[in-house]
N, C-alpha and C positions, 0 to 999 in steps of 0.2 A: 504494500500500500504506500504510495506517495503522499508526501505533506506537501499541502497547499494552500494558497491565501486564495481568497478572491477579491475584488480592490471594491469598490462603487461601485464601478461603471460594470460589473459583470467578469471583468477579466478574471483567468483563473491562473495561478502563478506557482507552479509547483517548484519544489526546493529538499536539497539534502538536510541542511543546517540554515536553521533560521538565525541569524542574529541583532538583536536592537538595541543600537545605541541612542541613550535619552538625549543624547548632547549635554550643552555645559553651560553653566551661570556666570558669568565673568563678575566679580564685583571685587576690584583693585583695593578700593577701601578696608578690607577685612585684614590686610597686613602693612598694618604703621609706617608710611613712607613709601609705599610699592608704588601709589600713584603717581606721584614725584617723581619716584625716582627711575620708571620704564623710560631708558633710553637714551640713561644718563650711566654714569659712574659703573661702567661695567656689569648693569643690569638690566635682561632683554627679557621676552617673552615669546613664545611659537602663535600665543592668542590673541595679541592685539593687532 
């Protein structure tokens, strides 16, 4: 038996492994200074 989604529109999407990523909350302010300091003094980010 295969796993399958069907979406809205009817489509049916069959799949080995399903995986779901919820994504991410950026919120700089939660570490003192991180706001400031992205892009400065030798501190970057892959998120902004």
């Amino acid at each position: 038996m295969l796993n399958c989604v069907v979406t809205k529109k009817g489509r049916r999407i069959t799949y080995g492994y399903l995986v779901i990523a919820l994504g991410i909350q950026l919120d700089w302010n939660k570490i003192p200074g991180l706001a400031e300091g992205v892009g400065t003094q030798q501190i970057c980010s892959n998120y902004s």
